[in-house]
C-alpha positions in Angstrom: 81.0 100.8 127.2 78.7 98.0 127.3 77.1 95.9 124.6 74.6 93.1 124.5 77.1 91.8 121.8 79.2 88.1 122.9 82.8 88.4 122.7 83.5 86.1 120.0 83.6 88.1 116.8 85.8 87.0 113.9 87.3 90.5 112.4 88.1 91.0 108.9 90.0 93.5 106.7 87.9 95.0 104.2 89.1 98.0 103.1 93.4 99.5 102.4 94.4 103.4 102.2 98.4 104.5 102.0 100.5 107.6 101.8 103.9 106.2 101.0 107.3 106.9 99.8 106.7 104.7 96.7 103.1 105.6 96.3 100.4 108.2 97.2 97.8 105.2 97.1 97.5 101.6 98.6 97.5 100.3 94.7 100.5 102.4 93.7 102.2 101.4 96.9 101.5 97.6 96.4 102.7 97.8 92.6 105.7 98.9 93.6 106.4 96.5 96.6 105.7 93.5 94.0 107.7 95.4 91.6 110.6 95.6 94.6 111.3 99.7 93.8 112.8 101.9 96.7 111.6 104.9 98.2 114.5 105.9 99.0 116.9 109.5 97.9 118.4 112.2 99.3 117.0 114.1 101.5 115.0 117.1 100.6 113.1 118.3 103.1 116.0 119.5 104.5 119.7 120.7 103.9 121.0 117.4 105.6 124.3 117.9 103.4 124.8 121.4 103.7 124.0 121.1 107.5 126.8 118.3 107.7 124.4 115.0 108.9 126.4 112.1 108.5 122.7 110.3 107.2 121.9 111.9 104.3 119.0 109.8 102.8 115.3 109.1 103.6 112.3 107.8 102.3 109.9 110.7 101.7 106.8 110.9 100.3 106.8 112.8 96.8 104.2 114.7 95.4 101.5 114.8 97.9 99.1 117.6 97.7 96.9 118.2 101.1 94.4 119.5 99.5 93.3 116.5 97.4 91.9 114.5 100.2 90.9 117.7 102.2 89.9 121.2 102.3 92.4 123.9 102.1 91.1 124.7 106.1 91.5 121.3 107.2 94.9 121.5 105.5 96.4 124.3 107.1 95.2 123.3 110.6 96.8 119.6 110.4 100.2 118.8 110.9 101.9 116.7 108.2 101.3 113.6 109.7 97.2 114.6 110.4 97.0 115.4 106.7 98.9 111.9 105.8 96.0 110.2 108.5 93.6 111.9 106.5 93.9 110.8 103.2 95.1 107.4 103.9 92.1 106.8 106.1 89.6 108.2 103.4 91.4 106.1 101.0 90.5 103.2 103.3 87.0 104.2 103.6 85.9 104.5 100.4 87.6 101.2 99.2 85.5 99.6 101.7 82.3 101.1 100.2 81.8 102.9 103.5 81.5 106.5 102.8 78.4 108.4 101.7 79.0 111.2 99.4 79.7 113.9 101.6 82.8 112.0 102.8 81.6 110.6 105.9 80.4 107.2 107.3 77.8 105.4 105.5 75.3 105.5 108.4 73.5 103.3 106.1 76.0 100.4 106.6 77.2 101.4 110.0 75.7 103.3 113.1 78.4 106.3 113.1 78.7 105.7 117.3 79.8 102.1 116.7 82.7 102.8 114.5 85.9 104.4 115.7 89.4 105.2 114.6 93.2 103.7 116.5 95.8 105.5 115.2 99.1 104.8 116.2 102.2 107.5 115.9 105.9 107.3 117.5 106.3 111.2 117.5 102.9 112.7 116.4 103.1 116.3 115.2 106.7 117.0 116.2 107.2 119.1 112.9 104.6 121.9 114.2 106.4 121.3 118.0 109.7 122.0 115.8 108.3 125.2 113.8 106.6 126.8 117.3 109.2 126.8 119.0 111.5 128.2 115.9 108.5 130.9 115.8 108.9 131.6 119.8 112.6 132.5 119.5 112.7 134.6 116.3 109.2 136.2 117.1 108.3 136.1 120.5 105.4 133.8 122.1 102.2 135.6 121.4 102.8 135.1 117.6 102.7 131.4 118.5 99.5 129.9 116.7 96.6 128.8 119.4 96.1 125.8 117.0 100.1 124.6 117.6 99.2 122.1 121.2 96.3 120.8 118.8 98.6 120.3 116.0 101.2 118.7 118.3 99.0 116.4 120.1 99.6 112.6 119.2 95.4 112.1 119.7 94.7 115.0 117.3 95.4 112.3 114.7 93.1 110.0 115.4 90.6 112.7 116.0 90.9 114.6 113.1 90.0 111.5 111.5 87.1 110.6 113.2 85.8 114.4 112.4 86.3 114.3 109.0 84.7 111.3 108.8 82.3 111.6 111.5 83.5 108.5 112.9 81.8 108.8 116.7 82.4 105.1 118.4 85.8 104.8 120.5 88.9 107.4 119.4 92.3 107.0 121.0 95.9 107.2 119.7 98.4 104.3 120.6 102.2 105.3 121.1 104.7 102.6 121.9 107.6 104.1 119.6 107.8 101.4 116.2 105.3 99.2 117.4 102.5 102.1 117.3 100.4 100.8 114.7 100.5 97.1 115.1 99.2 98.1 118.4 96.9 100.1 117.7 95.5 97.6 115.0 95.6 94.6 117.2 93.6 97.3 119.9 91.0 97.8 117.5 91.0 94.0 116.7 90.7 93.3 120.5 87.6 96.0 120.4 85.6 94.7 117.8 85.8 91.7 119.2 84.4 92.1 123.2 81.9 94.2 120.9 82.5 97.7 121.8 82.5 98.5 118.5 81.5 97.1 114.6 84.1 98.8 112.4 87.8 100.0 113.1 89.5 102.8 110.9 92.8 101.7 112.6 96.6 102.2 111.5 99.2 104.4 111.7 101.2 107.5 110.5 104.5 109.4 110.7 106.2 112.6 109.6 109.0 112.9 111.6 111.9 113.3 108.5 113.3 117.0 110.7 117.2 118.1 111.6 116.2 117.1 115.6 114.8 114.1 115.1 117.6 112.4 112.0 120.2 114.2 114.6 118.7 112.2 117.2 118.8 108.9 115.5 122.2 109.8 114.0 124.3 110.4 116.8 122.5 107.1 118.8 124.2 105.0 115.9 120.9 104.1 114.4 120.7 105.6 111.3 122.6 104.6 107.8 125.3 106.2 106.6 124.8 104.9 103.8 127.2 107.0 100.7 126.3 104.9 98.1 123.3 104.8 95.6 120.6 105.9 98.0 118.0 103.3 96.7 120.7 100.8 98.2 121.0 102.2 102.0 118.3 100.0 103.2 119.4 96.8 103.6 117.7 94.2 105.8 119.3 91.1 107.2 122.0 92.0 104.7 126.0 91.9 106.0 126.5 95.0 104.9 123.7 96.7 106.5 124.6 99.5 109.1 121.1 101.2 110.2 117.6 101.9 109.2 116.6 104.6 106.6 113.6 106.9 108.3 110.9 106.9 106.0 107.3 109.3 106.6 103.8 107.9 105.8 100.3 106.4 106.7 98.5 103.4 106.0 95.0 102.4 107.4 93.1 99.4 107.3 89.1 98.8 107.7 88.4 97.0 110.3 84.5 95.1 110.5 83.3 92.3 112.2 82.7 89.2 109.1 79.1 88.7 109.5 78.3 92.7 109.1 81.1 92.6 106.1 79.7 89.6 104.6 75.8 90.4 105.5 76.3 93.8 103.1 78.5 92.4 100.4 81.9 93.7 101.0 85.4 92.4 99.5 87.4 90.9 102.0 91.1 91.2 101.9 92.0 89.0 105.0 90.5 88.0 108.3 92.7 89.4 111.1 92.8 86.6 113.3 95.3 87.0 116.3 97.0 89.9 118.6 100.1 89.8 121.1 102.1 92.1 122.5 104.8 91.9 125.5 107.2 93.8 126.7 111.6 93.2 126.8 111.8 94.6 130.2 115.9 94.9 129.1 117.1 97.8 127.0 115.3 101.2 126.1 116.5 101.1 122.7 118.1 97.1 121.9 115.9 94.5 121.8 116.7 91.8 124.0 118.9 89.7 122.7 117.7 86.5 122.7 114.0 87.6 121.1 112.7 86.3 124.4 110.0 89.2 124.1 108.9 89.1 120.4 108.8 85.3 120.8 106.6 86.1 124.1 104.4 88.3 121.8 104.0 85.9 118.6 103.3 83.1 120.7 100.4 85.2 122.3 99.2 86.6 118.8 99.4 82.1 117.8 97.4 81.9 121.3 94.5 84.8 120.0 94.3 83.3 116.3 94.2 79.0 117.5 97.1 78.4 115.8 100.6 77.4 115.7 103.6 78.4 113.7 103.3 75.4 111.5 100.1 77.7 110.3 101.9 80.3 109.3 103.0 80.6 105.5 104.8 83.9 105.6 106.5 86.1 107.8 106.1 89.7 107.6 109.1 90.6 109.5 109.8 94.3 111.4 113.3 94.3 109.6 115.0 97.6 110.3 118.2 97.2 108.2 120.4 97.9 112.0 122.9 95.1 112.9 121.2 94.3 116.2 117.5 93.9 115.3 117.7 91.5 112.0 120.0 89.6 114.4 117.6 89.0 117.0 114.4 88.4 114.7 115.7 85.9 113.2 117.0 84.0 116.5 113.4 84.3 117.6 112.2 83.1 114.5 113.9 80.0 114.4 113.0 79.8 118.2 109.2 79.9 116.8 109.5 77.6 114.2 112.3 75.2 114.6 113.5 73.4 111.3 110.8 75.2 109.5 112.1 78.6 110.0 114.3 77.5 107.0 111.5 77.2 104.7 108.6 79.9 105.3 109.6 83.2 103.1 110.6 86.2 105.7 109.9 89.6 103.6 110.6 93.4 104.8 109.0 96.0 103.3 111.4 98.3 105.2 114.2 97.8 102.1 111.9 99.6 99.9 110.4 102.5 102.3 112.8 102.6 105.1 111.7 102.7 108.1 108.2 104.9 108.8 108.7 104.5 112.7 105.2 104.2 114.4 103.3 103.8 111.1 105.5 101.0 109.9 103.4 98.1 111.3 100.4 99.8 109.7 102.2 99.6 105.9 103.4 95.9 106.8 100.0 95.3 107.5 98.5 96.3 104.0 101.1 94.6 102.3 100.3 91.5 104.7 96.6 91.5 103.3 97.3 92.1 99.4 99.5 88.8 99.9 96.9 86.7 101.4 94.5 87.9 98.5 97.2 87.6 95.3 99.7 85.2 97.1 102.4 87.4 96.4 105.3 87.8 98.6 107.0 91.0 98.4 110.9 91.1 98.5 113.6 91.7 100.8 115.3 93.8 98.2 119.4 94.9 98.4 120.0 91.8 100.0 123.4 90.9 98.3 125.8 89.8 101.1 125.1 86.8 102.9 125.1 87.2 106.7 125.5 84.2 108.7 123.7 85.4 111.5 120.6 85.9 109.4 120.5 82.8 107.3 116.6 82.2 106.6 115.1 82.8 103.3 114.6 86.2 102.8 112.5 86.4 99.6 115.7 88.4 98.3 115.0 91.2 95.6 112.5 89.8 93.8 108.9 88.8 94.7 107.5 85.7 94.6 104.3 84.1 94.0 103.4 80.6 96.1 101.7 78.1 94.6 98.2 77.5 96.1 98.3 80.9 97.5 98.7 82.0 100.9 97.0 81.6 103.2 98.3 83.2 106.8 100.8 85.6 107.4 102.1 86.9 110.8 103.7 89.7 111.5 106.1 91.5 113.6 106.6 94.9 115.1 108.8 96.1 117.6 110.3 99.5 119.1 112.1 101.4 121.6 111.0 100.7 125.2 111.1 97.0 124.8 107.9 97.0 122.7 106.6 94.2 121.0 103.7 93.4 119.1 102.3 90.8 116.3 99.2 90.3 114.0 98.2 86.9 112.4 96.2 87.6 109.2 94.6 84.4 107.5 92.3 83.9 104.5 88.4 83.8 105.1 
């Protein structure tokens, strides 16, 4: 695609949507990160007890009604983690002042060709995969719906989006396990700004909470096994910790270029100011274990914003809750920022909503932006037991406000594959 456009456009947040264990909004889903309230309960979507799963707790989302934020069609055509897309991304839209009132895009504020949707997914529609092929066996294959490979499809996400919305510029889904989202955030960042495109519905969702896939996890020695109280299970950086919690969900940011958002009035939340990405090269599911490849990545996303750590105010970290992962973020933290690692305020959302796989970036990235407006730092909540090999200030259980506000906040995202990516928000 060409454009007559220089490369050199600043980018900025200017709309938030969410579907999320603790809230079916981006508000509700902020309140409770500041109010530091898990997500987290047995599981209910399916017998994990009765069907002998050593994890028996998840993050779900309660409550959430397709056909709120779409018609019953669209409803029953979209796999759980389309319909999650859906409404987050409308969400988004409208608290960017950007739809008209049939629920599309404004064409007033934005040509519809020149604004796209990245949506990033680990697993996609895995929970219509898992119900075809339960359908084949009991029924026989020609009772299998011709809408299942649609419904499957990792780019049906993004492209249900975009027709709901009528959302015509580029379309594409990103898939690099945990890291989807930030990627496919940082992707639209990198978009905007060679001017391909002027706004960005770009995020991530995940409904992957199914017998095959906690199995999966489970027997790899990911998962908690957590017996106590379930809002307790997920513990980053915590001694006690013993594996992530899998958590379902969406969360979509608005991406513009400034001098479009600012030419037509809108609210900024942040500027989103830098992208990197690299890969470990090592292990398909351990991250290398001297962070040589998120410290690779951050330093690139410090290259793409002009800054340096000694910028950065707070850390949003990827913070799984396993023993291996807090371990290594925070060596290549305090690889990053020397002395100062001591001092800038590490927060992980993940205690609260567990872990929402490939749209977990996406979440970290709202809350990323409601800190740089309120300069409130979520907490690091169950974070009881010291562990000397994670010894940096964790904002634990309770959130904090910073004086003077805050003013950039990077953040991490990794996943299996060697995956690694990180954003640098900032303040306009």
């Amino acid at each position: 695609m060409t454009s007559s456009h220089p490369p050199t456009h600043r980018v900025v947040v200017t709309g938030l949507g969410a579907v999320t264990p603790v809230g079916l909004d981006a508000p509700a889903t902020w309140d409770a990160f500041v109010a530091g309230r898990s997500g987290v309960a047995p599981i209910t979507l399916f017998d994990a007890a009765g069907m002998g799963f050593e994890a028996k707790v998840a993050a779900e989302v309660k409550g959430f009604v397709p056909e709120n934020y779409m018609d019953r069609k669209v409803a029953r055509r979209s796999d759980r983690v389309m319909q999650f897309a859906i409404a987050a991304a409308r969400e988004a839209l409208a608290d960017a002042g950007l739809l008209d009132g049939d629920g599309r895009i404004d064409a007033a504020a934005y040509d519809p060709n020149r604004a796209g949707c990245y949506m990033g997914s680990g697993v996609g529609g895995v929970g219509t995969l898992v119900d075809a092929e339960n359908v084949r066996l009991e029924k026989g294959q020609n009772r299998i719906s011709p809408l299942a490979v649609p419904m499957i499809l990792n780019d049906s996400t993004p492209g249900a989006v975009s027709i709901q919305h009528g959302l015509k510029g580029p379309n594409m889904s990103m898939v690099s396990a945990c890291a989807s989202a930030a990627n496919a955030i940082g992707e639209a960042l990198e978009l905007i700004r060679r001017g391909a495109a002027d706004m960005m519905v770009a995020g991530g969702s995940e409904a992957a909470i199914l017998p095959v896939v906690v199995a999966g996890f489970q027997n790899m020695g990911a998962l908690s096994k957590w017996a106590g109280d379930p809002p307790l299970a997920s513990r980053p950086f915590d001694a006690a910790r013993d594996g992530f919690v899998i958590g379902e969900g969406a969360a979509v940011l608005i991406l513009e270029r400034l001098d479009i958002a600012q030419a037509r009035g809108a609210r900024i939340y942040a500027e989103l100011a830098g992208y990197g990405l690299s890969a470990d090269a090592g292990h398909i599911t351990a991250p290398s274990e001297d962070g040589n490849g998120l410290i690779r990545a951050v330093t690139m996303a410090f290259d793409s914003a002009g800054v340096t750590s000694a910028d950065i105010d707070v850390v949003s970290a990827h913070g799984t809750s396993t023993p291996i992962n807090d371990k290594v973020e925070t060596v290549a933290l305090k690889s990053l920022f020397g002395e100062r690692a001591f001092a800038v305020p590490v927060s992980a959302v993940k205690s609260m909503i567990g872990h929402l796989l490939g749209a977990s970036g996406a979440v970290a990235a709202l809350a990323s932006c409601r800190t740089i407006q309120t300069g409130i730092v979520t907490p690091t909540i169950n974070l009881r037991t010291p562990d000397p090999a994670c010894d940096l200030d964790y904002v634990p259980n309770a959130s904090r406000t910073i004086p003077g506000g805050v003013n950039s906040v990077l953040l991490n995202s990794a996943g299996f594959g060697g995956h690694n990516a990180a954003l640098v928000f900032r303040k306009v």
